[in-house]
C-alpha positions as CSV (number, residue, x, y, z in Angstrom):
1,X,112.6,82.9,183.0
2,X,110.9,84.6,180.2
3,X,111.2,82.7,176.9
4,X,112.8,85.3,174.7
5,X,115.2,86.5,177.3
6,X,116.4,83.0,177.5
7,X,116.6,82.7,174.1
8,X,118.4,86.3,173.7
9,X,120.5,85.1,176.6
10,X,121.6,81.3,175.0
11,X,122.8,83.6,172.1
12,X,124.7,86.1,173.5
13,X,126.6,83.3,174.9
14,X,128.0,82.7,171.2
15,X,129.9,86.0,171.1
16,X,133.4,86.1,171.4
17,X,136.3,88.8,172.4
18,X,137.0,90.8,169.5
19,X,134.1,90.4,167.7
20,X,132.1,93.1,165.3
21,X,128.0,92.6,166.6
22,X,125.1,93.6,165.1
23,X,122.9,95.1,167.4
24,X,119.2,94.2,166.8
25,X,116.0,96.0,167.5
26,X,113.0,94.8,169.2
27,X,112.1,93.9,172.6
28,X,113.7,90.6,172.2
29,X,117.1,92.1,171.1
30,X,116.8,94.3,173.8
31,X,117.1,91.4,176.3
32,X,120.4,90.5,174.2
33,X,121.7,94.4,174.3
34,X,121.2,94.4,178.4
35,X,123.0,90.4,178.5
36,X,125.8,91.9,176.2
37,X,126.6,95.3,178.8
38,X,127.6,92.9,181.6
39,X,129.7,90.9,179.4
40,X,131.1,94.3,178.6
41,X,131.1,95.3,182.2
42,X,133.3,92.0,182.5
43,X,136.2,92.6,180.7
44,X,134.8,91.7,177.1
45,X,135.7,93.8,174.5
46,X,133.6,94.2,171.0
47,X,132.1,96.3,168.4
48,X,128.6,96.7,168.3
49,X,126.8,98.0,165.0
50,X,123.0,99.2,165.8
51,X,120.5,99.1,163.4
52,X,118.2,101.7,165.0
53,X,118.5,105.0,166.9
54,X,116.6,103.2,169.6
55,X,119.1,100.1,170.3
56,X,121.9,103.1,170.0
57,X,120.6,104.2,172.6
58,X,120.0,101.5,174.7
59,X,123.5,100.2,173.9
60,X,125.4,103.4,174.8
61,X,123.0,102.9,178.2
62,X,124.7,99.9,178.5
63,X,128.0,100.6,177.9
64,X,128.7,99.0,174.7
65,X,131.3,100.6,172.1
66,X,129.4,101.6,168.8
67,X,131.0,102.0,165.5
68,X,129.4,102.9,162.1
69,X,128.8,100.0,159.4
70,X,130.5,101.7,157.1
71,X,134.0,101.5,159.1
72,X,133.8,98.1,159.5
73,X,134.6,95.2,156.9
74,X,131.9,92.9,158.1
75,X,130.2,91.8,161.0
76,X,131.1,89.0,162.8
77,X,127.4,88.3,164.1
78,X,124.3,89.6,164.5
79,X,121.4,88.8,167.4
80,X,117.7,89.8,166.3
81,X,114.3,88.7,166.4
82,X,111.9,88.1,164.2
83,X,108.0,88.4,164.1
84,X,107.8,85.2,162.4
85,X,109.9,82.0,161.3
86,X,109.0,79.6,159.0
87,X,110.4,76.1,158.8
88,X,113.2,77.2,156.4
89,X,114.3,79.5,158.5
90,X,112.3,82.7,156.3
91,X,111.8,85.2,158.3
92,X,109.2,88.0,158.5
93,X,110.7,91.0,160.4
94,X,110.4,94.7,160.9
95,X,107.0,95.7,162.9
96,X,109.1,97.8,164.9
97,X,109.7,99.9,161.5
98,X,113.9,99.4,161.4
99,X,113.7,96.7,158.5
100,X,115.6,98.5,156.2
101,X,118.3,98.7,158.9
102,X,118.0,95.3,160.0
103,X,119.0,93.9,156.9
104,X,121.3,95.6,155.6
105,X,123.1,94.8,158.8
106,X,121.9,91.0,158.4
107,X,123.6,91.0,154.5
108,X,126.7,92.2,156.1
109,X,127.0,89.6,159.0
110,X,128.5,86.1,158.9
111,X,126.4,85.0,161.3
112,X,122.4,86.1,161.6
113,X,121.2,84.7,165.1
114,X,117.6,85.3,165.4
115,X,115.7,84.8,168.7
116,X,112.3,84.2,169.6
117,X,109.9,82.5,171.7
118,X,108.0,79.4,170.0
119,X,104.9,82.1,169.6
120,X,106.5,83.4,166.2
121,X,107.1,79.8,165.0
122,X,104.6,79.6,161.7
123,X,104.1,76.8,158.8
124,X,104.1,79.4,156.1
125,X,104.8,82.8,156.3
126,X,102.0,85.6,156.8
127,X,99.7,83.7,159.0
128,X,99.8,85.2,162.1
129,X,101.7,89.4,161.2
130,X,101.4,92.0,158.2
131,X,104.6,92.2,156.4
132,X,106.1,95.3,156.6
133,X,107.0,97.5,153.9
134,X,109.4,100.2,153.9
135,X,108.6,103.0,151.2
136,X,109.0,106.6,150.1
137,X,106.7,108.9,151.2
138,X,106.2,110.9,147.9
139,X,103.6,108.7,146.1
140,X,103.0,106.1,148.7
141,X,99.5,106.1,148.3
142,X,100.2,104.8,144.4
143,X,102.9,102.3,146.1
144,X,100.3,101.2,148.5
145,X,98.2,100.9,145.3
146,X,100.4,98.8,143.5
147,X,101.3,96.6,146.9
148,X,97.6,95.5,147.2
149,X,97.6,94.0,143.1
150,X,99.8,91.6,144.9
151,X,97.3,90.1,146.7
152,X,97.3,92.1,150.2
153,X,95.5,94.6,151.8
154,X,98.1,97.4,152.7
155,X,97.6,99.5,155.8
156,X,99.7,102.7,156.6
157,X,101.6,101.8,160.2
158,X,100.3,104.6,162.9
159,X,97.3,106.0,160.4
160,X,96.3,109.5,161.3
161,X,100.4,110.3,162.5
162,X,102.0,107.9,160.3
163,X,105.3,106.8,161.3
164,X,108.3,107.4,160.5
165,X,111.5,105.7,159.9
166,X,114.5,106.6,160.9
167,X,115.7,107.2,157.0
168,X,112.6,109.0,156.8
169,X,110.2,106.8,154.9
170,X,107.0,105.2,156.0
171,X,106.0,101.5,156.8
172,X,102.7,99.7,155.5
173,X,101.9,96.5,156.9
174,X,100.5,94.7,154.3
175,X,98.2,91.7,155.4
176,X,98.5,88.5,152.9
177,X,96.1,85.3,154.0
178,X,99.6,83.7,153.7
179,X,103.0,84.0,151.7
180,X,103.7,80.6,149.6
181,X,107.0,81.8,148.2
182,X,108.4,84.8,150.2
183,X,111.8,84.4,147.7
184,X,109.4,85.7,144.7
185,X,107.5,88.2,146.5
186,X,110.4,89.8,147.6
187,X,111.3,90.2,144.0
188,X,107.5,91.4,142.7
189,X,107.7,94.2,146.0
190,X,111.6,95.3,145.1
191,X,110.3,95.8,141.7
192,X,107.6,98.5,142.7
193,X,109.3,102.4,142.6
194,X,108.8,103.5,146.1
195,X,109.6,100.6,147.9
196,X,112.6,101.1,149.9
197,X,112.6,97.5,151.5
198,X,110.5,94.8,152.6
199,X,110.5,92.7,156.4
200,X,111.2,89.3,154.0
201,X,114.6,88.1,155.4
202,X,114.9,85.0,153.3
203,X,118.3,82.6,153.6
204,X,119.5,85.6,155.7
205,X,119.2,83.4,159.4
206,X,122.2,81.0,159.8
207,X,120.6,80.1,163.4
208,X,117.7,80.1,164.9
209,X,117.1,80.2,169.0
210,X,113.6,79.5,169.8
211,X,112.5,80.0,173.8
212,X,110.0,77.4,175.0
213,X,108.7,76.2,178.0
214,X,110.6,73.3,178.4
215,X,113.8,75.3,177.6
216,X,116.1,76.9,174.8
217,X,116.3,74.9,171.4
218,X,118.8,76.2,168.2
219,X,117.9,75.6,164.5
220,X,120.7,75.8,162.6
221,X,120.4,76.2,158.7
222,X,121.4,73.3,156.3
């Protein structure tokens, strides 16, 4: 079986009837989104929240019952991946451009179950993708500017069409040689006017389910 649809499967296996869901976004979540319909299919009844138009989609496709974030009082759990995972359990997310959804959903979830194959395993964040940033699109050549005296080179995600968020903002992926302390780098980025959001999710994950070839393995945090 494919490593991150085992992984995606293992944790849909943690969801229980009644529960509120956070509905990820990403090809691995996808694998989750499809494993949750049959469960649906199969008597189970929950909530799903989705943090993107695309995985609202995909979930209506599949039959699951969608309510706003706003009319809920929190979410029981949340499956999503991650384009890296550092040893602490810091993630970097977001290259498919729905960070700013993804975490808000993460902050209001009890449980944040990430999955990913052991390809997105890193020692330190930033050695293997670009973070993304999520930022306004009046000025965000001088928030670009301002990105880059932190140390990165900042590139406009889908240059020429640039691409846009479903809130309506751009994403820059912004390539460090690596990110030491992604707690204070969050704070330098959320303190530049025009950024909306960064992909840092840091002690956001409460689990970790990593696919590898010798089978599915859960981190949990401390």
């Amino acid at each position: 079986m494919d490593k991150k649809r085992a992984a995606a499967e293992e944790a849909v296996k943690l969801i229980e009837d009644g529960m509120t869901v956070g509905l990820g976004t990403g090809s691995t979540a996808n694998y989750a989104i499809e494993a949750i319909g049959r469960r649906v299919a199969g008597g189970m009844r929950i909530k799903g929240v989705a943090t993107s138009k695309s995985t609202e989609a995909l979930a209506r496709k599949q039959g699951i019952p969608l309510v706003d974030l706003n009319e809920v009082e929190i979410i029981d759990m949340t499956i999503d991946g991650a384009d890296e995972v550092d040893p602490f359990m810091n993630l970097i997310k977001g290259m498919g451009g729905a960070l700013l959804r993804e975490k808000v959903v993460a902050f209001a979830s009890v449980e944040e179950v990430i999955v990913v194959d052991d390809s997105k395993l890193v020692r330190t964040l930033g050695t293997k993708s670009p973070l993304p940033v999520e930022v306004a699109q009046f000025g965000h050549r001088k928030t670009k500017s301002a990105m880059e005296s932190l140390g990165c080179t900042a590139n406009l995600k889908g240059e020429g069409r640039p691409f846009v968020t479903d809130n309506g903002n751009y994403v820059y992926e912004c390539r460090f040689a690596r990110i030491d302390d992604p707690e204070l780098l969050e704070a330098e980025l959320h303190l530049i006017p025009g950024v909306v959001e960064s992909g840092l999710f840091v002690d956001l994950a409460t689990k970790v389910i990593i696919g590898t070839d010798g089978g599915v393995e859960t981190r949990k945090k401390n």
